[in-house]
C-alpha positions in Angstrom: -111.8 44.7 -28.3 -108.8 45.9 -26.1 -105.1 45.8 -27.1 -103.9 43.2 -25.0 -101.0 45.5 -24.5 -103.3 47.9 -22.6 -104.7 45.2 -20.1 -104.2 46.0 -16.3 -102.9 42.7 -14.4 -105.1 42.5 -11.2 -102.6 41.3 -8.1 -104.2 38.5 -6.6 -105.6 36.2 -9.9 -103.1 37.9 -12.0 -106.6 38.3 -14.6 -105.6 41.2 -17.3 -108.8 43.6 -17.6 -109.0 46.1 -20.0 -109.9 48.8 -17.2 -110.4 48.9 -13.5 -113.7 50.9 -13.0 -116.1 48.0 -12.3 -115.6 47.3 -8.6 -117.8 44.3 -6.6 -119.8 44.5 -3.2 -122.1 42.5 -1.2 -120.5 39.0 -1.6 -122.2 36.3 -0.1 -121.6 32.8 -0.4 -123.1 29.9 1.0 -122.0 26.1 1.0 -124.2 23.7 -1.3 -124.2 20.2 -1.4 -122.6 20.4 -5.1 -120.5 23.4 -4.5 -120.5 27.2 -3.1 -123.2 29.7 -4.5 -122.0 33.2 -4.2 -123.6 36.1 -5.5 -121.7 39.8 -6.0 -123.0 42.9 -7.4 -120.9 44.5 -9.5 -120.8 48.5 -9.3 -119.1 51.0 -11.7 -118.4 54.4 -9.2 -121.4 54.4 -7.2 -124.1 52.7 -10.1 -124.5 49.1 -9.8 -124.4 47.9 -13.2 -125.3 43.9 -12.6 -125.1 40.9 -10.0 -122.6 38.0 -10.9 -124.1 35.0 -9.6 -123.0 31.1 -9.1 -125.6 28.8 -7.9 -123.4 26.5 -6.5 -124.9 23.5 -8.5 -121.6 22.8 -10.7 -123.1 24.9 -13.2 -121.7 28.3 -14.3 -121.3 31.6 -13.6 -123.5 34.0 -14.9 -123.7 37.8 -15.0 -127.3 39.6 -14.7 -127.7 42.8 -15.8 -129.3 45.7 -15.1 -129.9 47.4 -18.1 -129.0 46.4 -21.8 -126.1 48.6 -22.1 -124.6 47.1 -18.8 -124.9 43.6 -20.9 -123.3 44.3 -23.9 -120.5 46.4 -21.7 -119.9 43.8 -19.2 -119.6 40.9 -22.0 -117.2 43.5 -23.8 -115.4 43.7 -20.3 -115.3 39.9 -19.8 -114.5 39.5 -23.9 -111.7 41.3 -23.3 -110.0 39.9 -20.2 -106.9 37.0 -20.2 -104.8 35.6 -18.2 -101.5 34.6 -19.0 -102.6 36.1 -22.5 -105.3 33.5 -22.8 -108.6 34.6 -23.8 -111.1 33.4 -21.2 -114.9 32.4 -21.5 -117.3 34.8 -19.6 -117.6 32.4 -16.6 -114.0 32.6 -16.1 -113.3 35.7 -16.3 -116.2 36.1 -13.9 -115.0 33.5 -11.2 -111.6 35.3 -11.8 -113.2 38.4 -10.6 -114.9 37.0 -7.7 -111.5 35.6 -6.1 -109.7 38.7 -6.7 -112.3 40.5 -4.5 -112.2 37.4 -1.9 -108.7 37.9 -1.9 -108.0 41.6 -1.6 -111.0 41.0 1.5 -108.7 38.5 3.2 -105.9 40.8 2.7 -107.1 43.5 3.8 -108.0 41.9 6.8 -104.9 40.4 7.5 -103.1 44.1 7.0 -105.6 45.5 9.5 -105.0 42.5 11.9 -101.1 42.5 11.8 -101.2 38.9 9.7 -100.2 37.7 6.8 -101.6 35.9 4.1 -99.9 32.7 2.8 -101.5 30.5 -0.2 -100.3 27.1 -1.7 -101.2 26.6 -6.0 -100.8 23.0 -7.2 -98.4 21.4 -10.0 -100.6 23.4 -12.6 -100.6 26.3 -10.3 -104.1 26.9 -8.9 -104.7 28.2 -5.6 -105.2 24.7 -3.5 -104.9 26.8 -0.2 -105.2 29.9 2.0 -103.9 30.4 5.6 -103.6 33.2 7.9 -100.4 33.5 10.1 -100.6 36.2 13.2 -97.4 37.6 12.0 -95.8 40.5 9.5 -94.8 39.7 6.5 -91.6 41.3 6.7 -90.8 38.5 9.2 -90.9 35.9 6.3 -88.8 37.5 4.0 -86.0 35.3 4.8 -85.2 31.6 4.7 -83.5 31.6 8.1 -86.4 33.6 9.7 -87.3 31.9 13.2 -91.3 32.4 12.4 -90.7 29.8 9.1 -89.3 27.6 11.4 -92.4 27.4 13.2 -95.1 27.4 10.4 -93.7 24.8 8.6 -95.6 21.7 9.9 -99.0 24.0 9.4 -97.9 24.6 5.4 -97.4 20.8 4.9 -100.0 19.4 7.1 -102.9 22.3 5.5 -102.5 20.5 2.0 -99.8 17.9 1.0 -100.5 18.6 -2.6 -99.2 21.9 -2.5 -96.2 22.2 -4.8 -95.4 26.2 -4.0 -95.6 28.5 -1.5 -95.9 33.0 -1.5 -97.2 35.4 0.7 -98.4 38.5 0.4 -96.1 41.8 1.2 -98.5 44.2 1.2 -97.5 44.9 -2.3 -97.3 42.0 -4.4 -97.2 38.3 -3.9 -93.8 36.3 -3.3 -92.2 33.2 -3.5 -92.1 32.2 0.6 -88.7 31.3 1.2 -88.9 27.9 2.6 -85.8 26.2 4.1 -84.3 23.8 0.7 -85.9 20.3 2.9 -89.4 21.4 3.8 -90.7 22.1 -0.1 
């Protein structure tokens, strides 16, 4: 098992994994009447090792191999990974991983579109929320920025339950600096 001191925080789900050489491609998801099934394969450099797959039935998520070996390392990948220094069941971790690649795909698009990404987590911090706003994100840095003026009504009216607000820099995610009587 890793160190836990040696675990790499992943930006987006904050998920701590004990190496970054396992990437995911071909995500599809489709809307079910209990939920969203999603599939992903899961590639280490150019081998594809396994497809993590949800049904979309409120069941789990489930990892299918390729080989034997890509079991047992996958399970000692997912074994391994925390978050907040919590160990995780495989599902978890797994789900984790599929939202950190949704993610860095909505960022990405957003940095090639000129737009920024902004999400809302609940009272016990989950992501509730995602919007795109046509506008840097350098132009949010500050409370007194025109553009927060503006967006406001969208951030309250996309999810009332939302008890915090951040956006992405391009680097990291922050803390959007809403004026003190729209939190």
């Amino acid at each position: 098992m890793s160190d836990p001191k040696n675990l790499i925080r992943l930006p987006h789900t904050g998920l701590q994994v004990p190496h970054t050489r396992y990437h995911l491609a071909d995500f599809q998801q489709m809307e079910m009447t209990c939920g969203i099934a999603y599939n992903a394969s899961v590639y280490e450099g150019e081998r594809m090792v396994g497809v993590i797959e949800n049904k979309g039935n409120g069941g789990g998520t489930w990892f299918n191999p390729a080989t034997y070996d890509d079991s047992r390392a996958v399970h000692e990948f997912v074994t391994a990974c925390r978050v907040d220094d919590q160990t995780l069941y495989d599902g978890e971790a797994l789900d984790h991983l599929i939202t950190e690649h949704e993610t860095a795909l909505q960022v990405a698009k957003c940095a090639r579109q000129r737009e920024t990404l902004v999400r809302g987590s609940d009272a016990d911090g989950l992501p509730a929320v995602s919007l795109v706003f046509g506008t840097l994100p350098a132009r949010l840095k500050s409370p007194h920025s025109p553009v927060l003026s503006l967006i406001v009504r969208q951030l309250k009216a996309s999810d009332p339950d939302v008890t915090a607000w951040e956006f992405w820099t391009g680097d990291a995610w922050e803390p959007l600096p809403l004026p003190a009587n729209t939190k």
